[in-house]
N, C-alpha and C positions, 0 to 999 in steps of 0.2 A: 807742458805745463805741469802744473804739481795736482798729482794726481788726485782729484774732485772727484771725481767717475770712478767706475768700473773696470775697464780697460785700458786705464791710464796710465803711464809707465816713461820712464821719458826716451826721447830716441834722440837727444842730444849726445849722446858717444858714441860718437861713429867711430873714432879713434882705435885700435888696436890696445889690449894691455903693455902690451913690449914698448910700443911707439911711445904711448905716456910716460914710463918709466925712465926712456931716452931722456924725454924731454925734461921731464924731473933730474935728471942726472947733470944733463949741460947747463939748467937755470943754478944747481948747484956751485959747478963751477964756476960760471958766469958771475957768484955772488960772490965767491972766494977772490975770482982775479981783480973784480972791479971796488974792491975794498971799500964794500954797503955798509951804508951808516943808517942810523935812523934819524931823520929830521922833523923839524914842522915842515907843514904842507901849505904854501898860500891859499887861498879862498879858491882863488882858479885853478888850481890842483884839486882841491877836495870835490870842486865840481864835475871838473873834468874828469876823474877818476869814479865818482859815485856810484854810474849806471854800471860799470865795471865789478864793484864791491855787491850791489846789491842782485847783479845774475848769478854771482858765485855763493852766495849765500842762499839765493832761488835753489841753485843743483845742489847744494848741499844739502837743502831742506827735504829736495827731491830724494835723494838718493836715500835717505831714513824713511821717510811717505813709501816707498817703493822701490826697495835694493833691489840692482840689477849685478850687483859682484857680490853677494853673500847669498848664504843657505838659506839666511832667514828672509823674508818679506820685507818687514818694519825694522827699520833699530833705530831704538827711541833715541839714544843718544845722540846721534846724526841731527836730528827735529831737533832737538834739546840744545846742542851746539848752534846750530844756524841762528835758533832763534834768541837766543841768548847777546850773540853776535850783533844783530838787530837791533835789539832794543837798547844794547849801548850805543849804538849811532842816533838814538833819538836824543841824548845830551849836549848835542851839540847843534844849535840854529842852522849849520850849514849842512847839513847832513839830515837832519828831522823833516823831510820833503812830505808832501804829498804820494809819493812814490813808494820811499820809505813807511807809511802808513799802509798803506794798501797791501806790500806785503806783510808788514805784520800780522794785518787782518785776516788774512790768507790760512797762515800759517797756524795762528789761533783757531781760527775753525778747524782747519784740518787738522792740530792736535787735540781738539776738542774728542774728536771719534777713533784714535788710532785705538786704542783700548778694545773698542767694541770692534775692528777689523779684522780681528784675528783670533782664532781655536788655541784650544792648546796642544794641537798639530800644527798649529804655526799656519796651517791655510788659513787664506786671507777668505772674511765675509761679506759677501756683498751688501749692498745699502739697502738693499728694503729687508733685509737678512737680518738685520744688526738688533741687538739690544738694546734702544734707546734709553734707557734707564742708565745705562753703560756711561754714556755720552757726559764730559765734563763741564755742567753749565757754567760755571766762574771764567772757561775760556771763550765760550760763547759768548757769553759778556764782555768778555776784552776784546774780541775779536768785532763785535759791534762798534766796542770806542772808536779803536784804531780805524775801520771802516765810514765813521762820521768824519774824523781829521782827516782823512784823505780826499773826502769830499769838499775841503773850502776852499779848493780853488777849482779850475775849470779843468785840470789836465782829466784825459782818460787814456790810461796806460796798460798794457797786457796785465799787472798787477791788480788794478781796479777790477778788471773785468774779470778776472779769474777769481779776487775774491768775493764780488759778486753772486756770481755759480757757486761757490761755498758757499755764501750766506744764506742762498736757498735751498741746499742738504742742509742746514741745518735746521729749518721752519718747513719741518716736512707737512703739518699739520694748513697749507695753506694750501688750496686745492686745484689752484691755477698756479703752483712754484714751478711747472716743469715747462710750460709756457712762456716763462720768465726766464729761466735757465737757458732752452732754445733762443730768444731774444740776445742772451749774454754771449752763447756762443757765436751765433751769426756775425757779430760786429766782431770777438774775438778773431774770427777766421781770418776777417780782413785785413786786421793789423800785423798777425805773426800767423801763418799758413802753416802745419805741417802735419802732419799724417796723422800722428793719435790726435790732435783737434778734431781732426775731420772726423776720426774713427766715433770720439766722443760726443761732437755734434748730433752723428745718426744715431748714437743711444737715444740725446734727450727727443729726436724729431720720432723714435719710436715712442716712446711714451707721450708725445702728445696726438698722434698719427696713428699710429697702429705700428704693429709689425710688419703684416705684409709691403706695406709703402715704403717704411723703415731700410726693407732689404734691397730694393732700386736704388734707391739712397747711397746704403754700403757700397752695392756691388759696383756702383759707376764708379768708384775709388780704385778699386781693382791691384790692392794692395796686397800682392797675392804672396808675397814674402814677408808678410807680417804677420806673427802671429795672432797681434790683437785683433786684426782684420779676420779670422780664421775662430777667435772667441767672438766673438761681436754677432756672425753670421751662424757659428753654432747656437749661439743666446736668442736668434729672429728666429731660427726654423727650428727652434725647438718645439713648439706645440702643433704645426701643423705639417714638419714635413721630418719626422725623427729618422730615418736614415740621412739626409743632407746636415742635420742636424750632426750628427754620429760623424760623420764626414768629415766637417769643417774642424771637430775640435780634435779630432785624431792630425790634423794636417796642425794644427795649433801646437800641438803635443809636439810635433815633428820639430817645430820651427822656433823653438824654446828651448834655453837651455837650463833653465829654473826646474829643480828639482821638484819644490814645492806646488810652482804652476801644473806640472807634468802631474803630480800627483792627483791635484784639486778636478781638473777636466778628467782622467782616469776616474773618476769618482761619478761626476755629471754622467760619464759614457753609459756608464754601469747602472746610475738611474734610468735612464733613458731606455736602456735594455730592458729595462723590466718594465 
């Protein structure tokens, strides 16, 4: 999902860089020998294509929320493209879904806070960390619109639901939101299952729960090759158990290969030392 949380990240590349580039290379050819045109699209192509357009615009949105192939964390541009992308699909009735609304919603909230995510060491801030003041309310506002129009019909979509959990970072001031978030994730898990869900689930059931209960939670995940799994558990046993604590994100350090990540926990370590 596009990273709402803390430990968000997406792990939808499982792909090799080399393998991509393959593949980038043959769709090349492929588009040279089979002499591509551009056409209109029937109504049942734009349909049947749609859910197609709007995941690749998801990873796109992703990959600027939380680069996983650059030095830097964020690149606004990536967000700025996707979303751009987007919203010209809303000019056109076959295309302006429900679906289509939800993430824009998404995406709005979450550009709402990119600003405030990040130092000028480029470490990424965590969310009770952040400068609210920072935070863009004009997208918070859009992000509301889009969030209404996605609700007049009955569908609920991993879109809905994720930008749900964003709409509640951003109404931090309501004292039962993390309550509500846990609720958004539980039904999220159902519909699309995968590791950082889960990983991000046990944040929000630590903040309604406690930590200690939090870390049963995690560890029955037992994502022991993940690094976020390894932040997650460094983040629960930080206050009562600071060697485990020390532990987990030294193995997090291990299991990363984000320079920046590597840096930010080298940082935590060294609080914690002291």
């Amino acid at each position: 999902m596009i990273r709402s949380s803390y430990f968000l990240k997406s792990q939808t590349r499982s792909a090799k860089t080399e393998t991509i580039k393959k593949r980038l290379q043959r769709a090349r050819i492929n588009l040279r020998s089979d002499n591509f045109q551009i056409r209109n699209l029937t109504e049942a192509e734009i349909k049947l294509r749609l859910d197609t357009v709007l995941k690749t615009l998801y990873l796109l949105f992703n990959e600027g929320y939380f680069s996983s192939t650059s030095d830097r964390q964020i690149r606004l541009e990536l967000c700025s493209e996707a979303t751009r992308l987007a919203l010209l699909l809303t000019d056109n009735s076959l295309t302006n879904t429900a679906q289509l609304n939800a993430l824009l919603a998404l995406m709005c909230f979450q550009s709402s806070r990119l600003i405030a995510r990040y130092n000028d060491s480029n470490e990424v801030i965590l969310f009770e960390e952040q400068n609210k003041d920072l935070w863009d309310k004009s997208l918070i506002l859009r992000g509301n619109y889009y969030l209404v129009n996605a609700t007049n019909g009955s569908e609920i979509s991993k879109f809905h639901l994720e930008a749900g959990i964003a709409y509640w970072h951003t109404t931090p001031a309501d004292v039962n939101r993390w309550e509500h978030i846990l609720q958004l994730y539980n039904q999220l898990i159902l519909i699309e299952y995968s590791p950082i869900i889960a990983l991000n689930r046990a944040f929000a059931f630590a903040r309604v729960y406690g930590h200690e209960k939090a870390i049963g939670e995690a560890e029955k995940l037992n994502l022991t090759e993940n690094s976020y799994y390894h932040q997650l558990l460094g983040y629960l046993y930080s206050d009562t158990n600071i060697a485990k604590s020390i532990k987990h994100y030294e193995e997090a350090i291990n299991l990363t290969k984000s320079k920046i990540v590597q840096l930010t926990l080298r940082r935590k370590i060294e609080l914690l030392g002291k």
